[in-house]
KEGU-969942 format. One record per residue (C-alpha): z, x, y; residue in three letters; residue number from 1. Coordinates in Angstrom, 1 decimal, always signed. Layout:
<atoms>
<atom><Z>Z</Z><X>X</X><Y>Y</Y><rest>Ala</rest><nr>NUM</nr></atom>
...
</atoms>
This chain:
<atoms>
<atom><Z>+147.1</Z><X>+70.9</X><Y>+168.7</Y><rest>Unk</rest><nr>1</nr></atom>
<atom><Z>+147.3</Z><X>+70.3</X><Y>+172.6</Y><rest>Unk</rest><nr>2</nr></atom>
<atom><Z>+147.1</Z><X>+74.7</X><Y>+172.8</Y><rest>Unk</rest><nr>3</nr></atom>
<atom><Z>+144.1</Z><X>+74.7</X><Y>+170.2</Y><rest>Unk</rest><nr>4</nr></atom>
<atom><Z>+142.0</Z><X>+72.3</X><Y>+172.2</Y><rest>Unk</rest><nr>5</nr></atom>
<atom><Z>+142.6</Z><X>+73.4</X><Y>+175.9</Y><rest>Unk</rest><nr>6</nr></atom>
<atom><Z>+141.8</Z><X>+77.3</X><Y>+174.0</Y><rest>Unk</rest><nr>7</nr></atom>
<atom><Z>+138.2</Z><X>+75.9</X><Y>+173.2</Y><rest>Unk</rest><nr>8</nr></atom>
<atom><Z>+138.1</Z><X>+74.4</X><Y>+176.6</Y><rest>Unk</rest><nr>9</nr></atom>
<atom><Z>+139.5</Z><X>+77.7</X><Y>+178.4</Y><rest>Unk</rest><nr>10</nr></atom>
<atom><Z>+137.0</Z><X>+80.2</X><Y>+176.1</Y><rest>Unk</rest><nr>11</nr></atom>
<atom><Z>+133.7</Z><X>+77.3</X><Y>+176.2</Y><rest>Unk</rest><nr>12</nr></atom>
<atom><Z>+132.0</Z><X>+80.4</X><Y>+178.4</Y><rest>Unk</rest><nr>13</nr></atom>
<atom><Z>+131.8</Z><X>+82.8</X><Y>+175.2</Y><rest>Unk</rest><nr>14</nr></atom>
<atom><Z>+131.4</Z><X>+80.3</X><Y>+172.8</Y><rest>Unk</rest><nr>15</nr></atom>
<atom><Z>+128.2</Z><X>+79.5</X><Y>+174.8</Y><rest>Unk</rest><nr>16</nr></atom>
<atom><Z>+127.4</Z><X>+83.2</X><Y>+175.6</Y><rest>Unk</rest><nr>17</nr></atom>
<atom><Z>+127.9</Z><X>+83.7</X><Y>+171.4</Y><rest>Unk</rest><nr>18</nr></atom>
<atom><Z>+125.9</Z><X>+80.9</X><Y>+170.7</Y><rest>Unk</rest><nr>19</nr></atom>
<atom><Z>+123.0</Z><X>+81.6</X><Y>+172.8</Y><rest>Unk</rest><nr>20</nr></atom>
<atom><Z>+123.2</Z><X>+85.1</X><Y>+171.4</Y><rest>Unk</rest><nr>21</nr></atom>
<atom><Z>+122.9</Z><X>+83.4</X><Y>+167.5</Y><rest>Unk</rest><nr>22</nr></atom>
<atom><Z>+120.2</Z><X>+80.6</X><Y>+168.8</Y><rest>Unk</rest><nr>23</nr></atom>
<atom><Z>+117.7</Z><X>+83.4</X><Y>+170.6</Y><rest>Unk</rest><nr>24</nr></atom>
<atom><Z>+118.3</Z><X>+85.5</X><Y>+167.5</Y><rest>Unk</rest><nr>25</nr></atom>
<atom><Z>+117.6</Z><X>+82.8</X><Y>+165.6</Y><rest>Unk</rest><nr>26</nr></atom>
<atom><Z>+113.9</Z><X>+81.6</X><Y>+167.4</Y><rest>Unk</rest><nr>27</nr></atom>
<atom><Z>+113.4</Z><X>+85.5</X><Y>+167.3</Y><rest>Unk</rest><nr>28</nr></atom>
<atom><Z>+113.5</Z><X>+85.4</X><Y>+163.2</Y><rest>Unk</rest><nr>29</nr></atom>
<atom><Z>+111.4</Z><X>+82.3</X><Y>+163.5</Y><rest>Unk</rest><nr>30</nr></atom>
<atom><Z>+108.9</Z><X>+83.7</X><Y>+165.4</Y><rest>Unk</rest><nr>31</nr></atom>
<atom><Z>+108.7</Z><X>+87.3</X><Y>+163.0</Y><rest>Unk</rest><nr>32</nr></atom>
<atom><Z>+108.6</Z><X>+84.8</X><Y>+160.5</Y><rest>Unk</rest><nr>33</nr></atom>
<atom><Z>+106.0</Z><X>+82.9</X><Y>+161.6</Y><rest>Unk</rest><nr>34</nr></atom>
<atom><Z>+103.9</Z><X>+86.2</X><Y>+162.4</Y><rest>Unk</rest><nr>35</nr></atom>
<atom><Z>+105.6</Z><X>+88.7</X><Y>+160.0</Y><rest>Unk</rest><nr>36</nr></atom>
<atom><Z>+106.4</Z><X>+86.6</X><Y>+157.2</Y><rest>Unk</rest><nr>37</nr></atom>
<atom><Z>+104.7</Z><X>+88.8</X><Y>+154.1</Y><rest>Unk</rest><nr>38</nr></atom>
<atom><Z>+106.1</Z><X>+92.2</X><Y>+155.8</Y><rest>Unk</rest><nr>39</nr></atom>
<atom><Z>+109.8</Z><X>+90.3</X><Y>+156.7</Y><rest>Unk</rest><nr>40</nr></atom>
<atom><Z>+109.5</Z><X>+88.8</X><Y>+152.9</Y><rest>Unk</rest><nr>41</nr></atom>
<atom><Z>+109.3</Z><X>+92.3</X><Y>+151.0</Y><rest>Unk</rest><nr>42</nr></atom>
<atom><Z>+112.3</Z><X>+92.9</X><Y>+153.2</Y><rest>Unk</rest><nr>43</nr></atom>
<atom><Z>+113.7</Z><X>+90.2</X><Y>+151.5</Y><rest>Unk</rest><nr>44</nr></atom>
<atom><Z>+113.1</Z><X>+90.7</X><Y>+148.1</Y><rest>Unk</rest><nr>45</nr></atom>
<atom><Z>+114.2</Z><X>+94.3</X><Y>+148.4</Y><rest>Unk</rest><nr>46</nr></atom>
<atom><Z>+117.3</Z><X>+94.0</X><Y>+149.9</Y><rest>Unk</rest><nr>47</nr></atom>
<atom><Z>+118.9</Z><X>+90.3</X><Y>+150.9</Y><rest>Unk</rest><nr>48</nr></atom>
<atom><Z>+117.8</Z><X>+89.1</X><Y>+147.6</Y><rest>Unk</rest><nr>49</nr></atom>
<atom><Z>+119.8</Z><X>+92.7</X><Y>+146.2</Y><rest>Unk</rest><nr>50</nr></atom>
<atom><Z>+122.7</Z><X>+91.7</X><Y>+147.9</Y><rest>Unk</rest><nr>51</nr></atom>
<atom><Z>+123.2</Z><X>+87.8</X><Y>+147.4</Y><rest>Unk</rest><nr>52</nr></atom>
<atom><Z>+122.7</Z><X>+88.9</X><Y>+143.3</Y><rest>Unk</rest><nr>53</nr></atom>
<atom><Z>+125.1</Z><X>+91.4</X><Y>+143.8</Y><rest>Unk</rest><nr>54</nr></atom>
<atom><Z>+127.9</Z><X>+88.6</X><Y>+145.2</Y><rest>Unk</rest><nr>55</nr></atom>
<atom><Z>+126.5</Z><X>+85.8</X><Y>+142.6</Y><rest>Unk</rest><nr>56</nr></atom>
<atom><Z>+126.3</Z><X>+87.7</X><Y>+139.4</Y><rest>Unk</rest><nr>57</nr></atom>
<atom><Z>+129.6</Z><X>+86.7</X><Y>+138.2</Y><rest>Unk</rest><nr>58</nr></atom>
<atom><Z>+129.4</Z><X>+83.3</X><Y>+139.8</Y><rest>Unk</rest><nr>59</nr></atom>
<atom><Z>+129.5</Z><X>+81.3</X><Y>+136.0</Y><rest>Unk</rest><nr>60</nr></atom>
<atom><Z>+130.8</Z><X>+78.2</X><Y>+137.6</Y><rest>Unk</rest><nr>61</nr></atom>
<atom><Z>+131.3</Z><X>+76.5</X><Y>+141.3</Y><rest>Unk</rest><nr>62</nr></atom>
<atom><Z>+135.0</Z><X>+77.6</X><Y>+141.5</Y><rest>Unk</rest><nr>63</nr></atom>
<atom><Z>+134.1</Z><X>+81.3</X><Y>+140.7</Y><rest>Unk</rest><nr>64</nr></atom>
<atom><Z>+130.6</Z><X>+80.8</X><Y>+143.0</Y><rest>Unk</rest><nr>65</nr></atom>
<atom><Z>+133.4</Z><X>+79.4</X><Y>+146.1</Y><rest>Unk</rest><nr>66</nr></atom>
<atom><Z>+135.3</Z><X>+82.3</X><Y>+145.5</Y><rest>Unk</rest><nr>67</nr></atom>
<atom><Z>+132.7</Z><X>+84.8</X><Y>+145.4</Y><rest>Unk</rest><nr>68</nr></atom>
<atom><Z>+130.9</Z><X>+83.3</X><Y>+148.5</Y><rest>Unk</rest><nr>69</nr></atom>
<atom><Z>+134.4</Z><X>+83.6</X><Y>+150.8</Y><rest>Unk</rest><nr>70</nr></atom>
<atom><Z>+134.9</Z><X>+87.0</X><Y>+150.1</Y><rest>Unk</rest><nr>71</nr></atom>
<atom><Z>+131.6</Z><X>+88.0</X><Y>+151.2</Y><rest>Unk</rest><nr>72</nr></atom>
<atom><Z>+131.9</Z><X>+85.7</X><Y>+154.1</Y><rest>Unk</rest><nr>73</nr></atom>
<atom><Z>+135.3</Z><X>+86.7</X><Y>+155.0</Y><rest>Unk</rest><nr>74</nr></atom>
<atom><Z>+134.3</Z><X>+90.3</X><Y>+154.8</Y><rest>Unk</rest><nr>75</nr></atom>
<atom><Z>+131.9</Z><X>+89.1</X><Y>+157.7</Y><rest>Unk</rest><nr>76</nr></atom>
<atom><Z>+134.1</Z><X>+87.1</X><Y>+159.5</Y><rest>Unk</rest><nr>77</nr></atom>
<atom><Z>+137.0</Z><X>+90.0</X><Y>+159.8</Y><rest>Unk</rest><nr>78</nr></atom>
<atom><Z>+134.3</Z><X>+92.6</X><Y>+160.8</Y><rest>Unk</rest><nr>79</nr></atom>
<atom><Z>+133.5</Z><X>+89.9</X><Y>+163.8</Y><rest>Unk</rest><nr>80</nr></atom>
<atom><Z>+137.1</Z><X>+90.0</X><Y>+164.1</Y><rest>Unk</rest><nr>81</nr></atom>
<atom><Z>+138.0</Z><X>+93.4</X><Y>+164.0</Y><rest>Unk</rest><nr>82</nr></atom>
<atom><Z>+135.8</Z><X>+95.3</X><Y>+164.5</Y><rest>Unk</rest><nr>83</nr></atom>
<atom><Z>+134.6</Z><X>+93.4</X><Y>+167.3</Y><rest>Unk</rest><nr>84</nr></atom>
<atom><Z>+137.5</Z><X>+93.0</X><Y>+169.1</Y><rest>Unk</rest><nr>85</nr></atom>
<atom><Z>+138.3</Z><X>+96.9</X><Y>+169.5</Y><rest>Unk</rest><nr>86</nr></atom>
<atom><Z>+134.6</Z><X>+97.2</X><Y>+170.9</Y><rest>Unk</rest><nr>87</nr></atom>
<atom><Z>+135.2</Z><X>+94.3</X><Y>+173.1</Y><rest>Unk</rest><nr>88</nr></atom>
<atom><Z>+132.6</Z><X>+92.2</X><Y>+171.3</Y><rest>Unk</rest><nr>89</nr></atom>
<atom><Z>+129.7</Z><X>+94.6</X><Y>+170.8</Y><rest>Unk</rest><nr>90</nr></atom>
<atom><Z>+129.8</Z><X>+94.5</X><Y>+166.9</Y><rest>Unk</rest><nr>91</nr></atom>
<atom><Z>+130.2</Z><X>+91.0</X><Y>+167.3</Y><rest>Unk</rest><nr>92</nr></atom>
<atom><Z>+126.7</Z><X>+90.6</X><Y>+169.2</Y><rest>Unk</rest><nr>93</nr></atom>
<atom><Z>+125.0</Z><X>+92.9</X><Y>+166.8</Y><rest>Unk</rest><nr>94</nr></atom>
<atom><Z>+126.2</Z><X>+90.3</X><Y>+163.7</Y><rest>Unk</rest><nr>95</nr></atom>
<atom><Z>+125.7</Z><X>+87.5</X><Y>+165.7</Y><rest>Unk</rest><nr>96</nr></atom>
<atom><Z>+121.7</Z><X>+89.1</X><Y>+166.3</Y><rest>Unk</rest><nr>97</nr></atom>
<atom><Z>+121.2</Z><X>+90.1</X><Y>+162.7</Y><rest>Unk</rest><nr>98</nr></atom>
<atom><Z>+122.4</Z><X>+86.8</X><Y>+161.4</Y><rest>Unk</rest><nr>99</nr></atom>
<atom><Z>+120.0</Z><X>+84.6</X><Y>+163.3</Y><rest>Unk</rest><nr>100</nr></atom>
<atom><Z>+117.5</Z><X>+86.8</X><Y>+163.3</Y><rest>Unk</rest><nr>101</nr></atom>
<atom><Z>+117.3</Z><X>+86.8</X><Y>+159.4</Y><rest>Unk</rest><nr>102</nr></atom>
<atom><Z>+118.3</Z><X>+82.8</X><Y>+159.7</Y><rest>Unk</rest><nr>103</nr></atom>
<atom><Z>+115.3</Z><X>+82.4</X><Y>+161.8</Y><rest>Unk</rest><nr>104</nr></atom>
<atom><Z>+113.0</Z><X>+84.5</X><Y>+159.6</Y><rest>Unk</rest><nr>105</nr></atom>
<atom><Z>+114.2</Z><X>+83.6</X><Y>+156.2</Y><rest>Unk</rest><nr>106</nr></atom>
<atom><Z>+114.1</Z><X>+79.8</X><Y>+156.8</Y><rest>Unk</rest><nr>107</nr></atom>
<atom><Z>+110.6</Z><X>+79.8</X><Y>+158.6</Y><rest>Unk</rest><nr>108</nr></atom>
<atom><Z>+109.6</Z><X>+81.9</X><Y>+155.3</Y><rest>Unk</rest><nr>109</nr></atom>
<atom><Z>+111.4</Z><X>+79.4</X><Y>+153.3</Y><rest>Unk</rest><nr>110</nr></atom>
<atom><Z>+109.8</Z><X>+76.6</X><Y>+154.8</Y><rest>Unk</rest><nr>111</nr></atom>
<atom><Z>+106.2</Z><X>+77.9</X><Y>+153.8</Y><rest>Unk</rest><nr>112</nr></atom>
<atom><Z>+107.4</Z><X>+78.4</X><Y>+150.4</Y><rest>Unk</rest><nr>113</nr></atom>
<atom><Z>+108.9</Z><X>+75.2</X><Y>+149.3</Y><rest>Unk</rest><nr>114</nr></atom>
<atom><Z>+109.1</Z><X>+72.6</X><Y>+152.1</Y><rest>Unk</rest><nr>115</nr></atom>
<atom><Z>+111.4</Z><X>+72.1</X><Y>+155.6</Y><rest>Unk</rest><nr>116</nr></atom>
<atom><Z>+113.1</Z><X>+69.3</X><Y>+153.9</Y><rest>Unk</rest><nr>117</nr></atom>
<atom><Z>+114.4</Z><X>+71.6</X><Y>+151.1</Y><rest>Unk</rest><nr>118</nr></atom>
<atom><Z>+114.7</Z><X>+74.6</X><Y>+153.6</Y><rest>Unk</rest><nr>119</nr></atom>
<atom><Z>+117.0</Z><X>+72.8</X><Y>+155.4</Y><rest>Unk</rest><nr>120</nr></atom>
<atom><Z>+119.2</Z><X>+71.1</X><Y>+152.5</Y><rest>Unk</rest><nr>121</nr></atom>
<atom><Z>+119.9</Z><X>+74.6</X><Y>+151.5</Y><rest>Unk</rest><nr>122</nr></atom>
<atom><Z>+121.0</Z><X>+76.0</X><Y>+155.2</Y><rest>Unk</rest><nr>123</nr></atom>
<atom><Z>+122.3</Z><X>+72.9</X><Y>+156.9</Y><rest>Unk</rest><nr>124</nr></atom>
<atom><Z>+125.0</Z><X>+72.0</X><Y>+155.0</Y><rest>Unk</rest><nr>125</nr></atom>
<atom><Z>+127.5</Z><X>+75.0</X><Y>+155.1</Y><rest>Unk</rest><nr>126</nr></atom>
<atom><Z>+125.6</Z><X>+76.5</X><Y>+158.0</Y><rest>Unk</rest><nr>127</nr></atom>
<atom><Z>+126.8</Z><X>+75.0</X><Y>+160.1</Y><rest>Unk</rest><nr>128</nr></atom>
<atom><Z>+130.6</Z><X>+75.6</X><Y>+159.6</Y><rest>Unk</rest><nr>129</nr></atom>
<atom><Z>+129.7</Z><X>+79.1</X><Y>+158.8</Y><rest>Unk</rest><nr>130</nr></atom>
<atom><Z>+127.2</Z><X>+79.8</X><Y>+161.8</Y><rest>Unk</rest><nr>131</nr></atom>
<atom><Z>+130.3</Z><X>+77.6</X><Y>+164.3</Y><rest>Unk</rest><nr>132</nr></atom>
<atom><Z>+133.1</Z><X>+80.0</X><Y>+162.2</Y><rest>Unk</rest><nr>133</nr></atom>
<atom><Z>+131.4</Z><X>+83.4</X><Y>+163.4</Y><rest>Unk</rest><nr>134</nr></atom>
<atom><Z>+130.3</Z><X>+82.0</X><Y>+166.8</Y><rest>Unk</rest><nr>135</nr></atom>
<atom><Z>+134.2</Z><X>+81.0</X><Y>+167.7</Y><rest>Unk</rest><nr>136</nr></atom>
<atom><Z>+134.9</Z><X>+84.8</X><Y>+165.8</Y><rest>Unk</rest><nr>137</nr></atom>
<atom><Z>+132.6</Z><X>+86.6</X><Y>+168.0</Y><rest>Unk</rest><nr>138</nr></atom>
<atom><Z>+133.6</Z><X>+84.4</X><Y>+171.1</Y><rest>Unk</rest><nr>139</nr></atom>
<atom><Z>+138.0</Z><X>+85.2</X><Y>+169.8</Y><rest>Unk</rest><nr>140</nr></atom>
<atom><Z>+136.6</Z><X>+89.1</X><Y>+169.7</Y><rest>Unk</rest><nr>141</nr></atom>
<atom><Z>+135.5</Z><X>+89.3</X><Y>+173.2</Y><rest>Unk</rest><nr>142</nr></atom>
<atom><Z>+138.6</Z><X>+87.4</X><Y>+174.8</Y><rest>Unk</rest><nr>143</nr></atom>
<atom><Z>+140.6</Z><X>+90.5</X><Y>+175.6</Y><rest>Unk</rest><nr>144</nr></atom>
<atom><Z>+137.9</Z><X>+91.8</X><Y>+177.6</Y><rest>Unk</rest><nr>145</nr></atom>
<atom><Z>+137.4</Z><X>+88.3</X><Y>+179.2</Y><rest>Unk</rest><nr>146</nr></atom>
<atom><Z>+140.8</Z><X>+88.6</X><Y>+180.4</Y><rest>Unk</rest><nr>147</nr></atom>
<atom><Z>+141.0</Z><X>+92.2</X><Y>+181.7</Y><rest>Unk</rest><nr>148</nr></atom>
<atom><Z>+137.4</Z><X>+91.5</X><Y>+183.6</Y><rest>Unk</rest><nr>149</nr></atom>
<atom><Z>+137.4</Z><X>+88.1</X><Y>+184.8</Y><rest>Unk</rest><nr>150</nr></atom>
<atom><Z>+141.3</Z><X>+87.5</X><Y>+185.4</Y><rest>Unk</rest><nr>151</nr></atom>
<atom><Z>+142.0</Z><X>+86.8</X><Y>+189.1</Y><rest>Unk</rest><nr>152</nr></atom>
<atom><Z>+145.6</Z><X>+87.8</X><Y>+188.9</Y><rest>Unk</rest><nr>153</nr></atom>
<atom><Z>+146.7</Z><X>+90.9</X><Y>+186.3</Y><rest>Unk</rest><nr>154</nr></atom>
<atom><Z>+145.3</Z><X>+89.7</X><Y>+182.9</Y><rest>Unk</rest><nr>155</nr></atom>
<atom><Z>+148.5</Z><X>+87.7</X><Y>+180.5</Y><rest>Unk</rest><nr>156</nr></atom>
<atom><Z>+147.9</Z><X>+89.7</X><Y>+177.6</Y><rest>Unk</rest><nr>157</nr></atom>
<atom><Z>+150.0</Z><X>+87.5</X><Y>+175.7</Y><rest>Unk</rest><nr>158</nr></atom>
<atom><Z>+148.5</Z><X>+84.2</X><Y>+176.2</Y><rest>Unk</rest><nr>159</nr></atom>
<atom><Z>+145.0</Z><X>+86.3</X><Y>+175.8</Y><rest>Unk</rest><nr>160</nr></atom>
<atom><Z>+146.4</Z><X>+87.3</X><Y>+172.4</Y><rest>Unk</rest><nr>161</nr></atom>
<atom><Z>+147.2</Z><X>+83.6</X><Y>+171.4</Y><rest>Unk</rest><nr>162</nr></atom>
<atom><Z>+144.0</Z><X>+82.4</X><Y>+172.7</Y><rest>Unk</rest><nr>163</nr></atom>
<atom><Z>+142.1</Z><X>+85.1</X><Y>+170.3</Y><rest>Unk</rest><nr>164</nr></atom>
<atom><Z>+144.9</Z><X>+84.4</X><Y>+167.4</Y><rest>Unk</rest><nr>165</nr></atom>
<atom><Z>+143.8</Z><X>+80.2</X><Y>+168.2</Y><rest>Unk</rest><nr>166</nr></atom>
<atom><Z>+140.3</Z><X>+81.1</X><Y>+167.7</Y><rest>Unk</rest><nr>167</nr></atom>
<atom><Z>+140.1</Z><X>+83.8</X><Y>+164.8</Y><rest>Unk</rest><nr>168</nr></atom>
<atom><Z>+142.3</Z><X>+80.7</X><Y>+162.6</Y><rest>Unk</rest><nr>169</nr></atom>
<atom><Z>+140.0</Z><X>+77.9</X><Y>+163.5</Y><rest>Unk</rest><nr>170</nr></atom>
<atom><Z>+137.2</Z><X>+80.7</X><Y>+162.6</Y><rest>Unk</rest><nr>171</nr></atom>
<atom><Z>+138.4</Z><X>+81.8</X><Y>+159.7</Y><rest>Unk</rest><nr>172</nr></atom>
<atom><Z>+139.2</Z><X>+77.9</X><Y>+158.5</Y><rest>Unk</rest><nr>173</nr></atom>
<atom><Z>+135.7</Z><X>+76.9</X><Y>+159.2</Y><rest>Unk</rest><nr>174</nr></atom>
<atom><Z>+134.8</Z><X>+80.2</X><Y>+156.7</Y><rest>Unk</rest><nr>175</nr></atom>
<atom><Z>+136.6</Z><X>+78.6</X><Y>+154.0</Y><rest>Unk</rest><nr>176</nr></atom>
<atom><Z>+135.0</Z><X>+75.4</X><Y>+154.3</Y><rest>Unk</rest><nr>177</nr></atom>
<atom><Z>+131.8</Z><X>+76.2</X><Y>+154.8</Y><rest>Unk</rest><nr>178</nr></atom>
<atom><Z>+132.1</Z><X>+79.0</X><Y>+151.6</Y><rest>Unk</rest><nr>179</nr></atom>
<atom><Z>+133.0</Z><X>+75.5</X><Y>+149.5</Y><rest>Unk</rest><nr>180</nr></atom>
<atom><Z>+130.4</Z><X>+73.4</X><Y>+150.7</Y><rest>Unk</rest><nr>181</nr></atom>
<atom><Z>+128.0</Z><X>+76.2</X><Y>+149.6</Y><rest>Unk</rest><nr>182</nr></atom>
<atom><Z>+129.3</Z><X>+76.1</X><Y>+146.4</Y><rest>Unk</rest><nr>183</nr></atom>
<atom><Z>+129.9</Z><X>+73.0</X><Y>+145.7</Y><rest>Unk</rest><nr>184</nr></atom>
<atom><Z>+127.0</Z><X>+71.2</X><Y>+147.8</Y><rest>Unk</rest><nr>185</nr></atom>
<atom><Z>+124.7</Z><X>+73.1</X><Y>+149.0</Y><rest>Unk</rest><nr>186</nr></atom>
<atom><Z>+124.2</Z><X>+75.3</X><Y>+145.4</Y><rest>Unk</rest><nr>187</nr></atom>
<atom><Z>+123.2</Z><X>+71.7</X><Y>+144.0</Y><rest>Unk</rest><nr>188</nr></atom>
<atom><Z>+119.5</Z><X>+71.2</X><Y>+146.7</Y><rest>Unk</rest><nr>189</nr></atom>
<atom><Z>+118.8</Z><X>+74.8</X><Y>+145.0</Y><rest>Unk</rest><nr>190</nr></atom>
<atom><Z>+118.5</Z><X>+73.4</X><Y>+141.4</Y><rest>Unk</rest><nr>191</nr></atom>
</atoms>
C-alpha cells in the first residue's frame, strides 16, 4: 500500500498534465455546446446515441447493464493502456481530448434539454471514478517516457514498469467501480 501511495505521489506531474488535458477538453465541449449545440446534437443522435444502443440493447437487467457497461469501458481503458503506452501517451491524449470534449458538449446540451440538476445526477456519479480511472491510465501510459526523458541518472526500467503496473490496477479498479455505479445508480436518475 506504502508503494501504491508514494507511486501517486512520484507520477502527481502526469496525473495533473492528464487531467488538465481532460478538464480543457472538457470546457472546450462546453463551449461547442454552448455555441454548437443543434450541429454537435445531430452528432449525437447519429452516432453516440448509435453506439450507447449498440452496448445497452441486451442490457435486460442491472447485472447484465454492469456487465455490458465494463466491457465497453474496459475496451477504453486498455486502449489508454496499450495503445498508449507504445506511443508514449499520444493515444492517450487523443482519448483523454475526445472524452471531455464530448463530456463538455453532451452535458452543456443535456443541461438545456432537461435541467443541470438531472444533467449532473446522470454524469457525476460514475464519472467520476471513470473520468479519475482513464486520467491515472493515461498518466500509467506515459510513465516509460517520463522515465527515459526526465531521469537524472539512466532511467530504472523496472521500478518505471511497477510504477505503470501500480497505476494501470488502481485504473482499471476504478473502471469496475465506476461501470457498477452506472448500472446500479446512476441508470436509476435516468428513469
Amino acid at each position: 500500500m506504502k508503494f501504491v501511495a508514494q507511486t501517486f505521489k512520484t507520477e502527481k506531474r502526469l496525473i495533473l498534465i492528464s487531467f488538465s488535458i481532460f478538464a480543457l477538453s472538457c470546457i472546450l465541449g462546453i463551449v461547442a455546446g454552448l455555441y454548437f449545440g443543434d450541429e454537435i446534437q445531430k452528432f449525437i443522435t447519429q452516432y453516440v446515441r448509435k453506439l450507447f444502443e449498440n452496448i445497452l440493447k441486451n442490457a435486460k437487467s442491472p447485472y447484465l447493464l454492469f456487465f455490458a457497461i465494463l466491457k465497453n469501458n474496459m475496451k477504453v481503458y486498455l486502449i489508454i493502456i496499450t495503445a498508449g503506452t507504445l506511443t508514449f501517451g499520444l493515444v492517450s491524449v487523443f482519448v483523454l481530448l475526445t472524452n471531455g470534449f464530448i463530456v463538455g458538449a453532451v452535458a452543456t446540451i443535456s443541461a438545456k434539454q432537461i435541467s443541470i440538476v438531472k444533467t449532473l445526477l446522470l454524469i457525476l456519479p460514475h464519472g467520476i471514478f471513470e473520468i479519475a480511472a482513464f486520467i491515472i491510465g493515461s498518466a500509467a501510459s506515459a510513465i516509460f517516457l517520463e522515465s527515459a526523458l526526465f531521469s537524472k541518472e539512466k532511467p530504472n526500467l523496472n521500478i518505471a514498469f511497477k510504477r505503470f503496473l501500480t497505476l494501470a490496477i488502481c485504473g482499471a479498479i476504478l473502471v469496475v467501480f465506476a461501470a457498477f455505479i452506472e448500472a446500479f445508480v446512476t441508470s436509476s436518475f435516468a428513469k
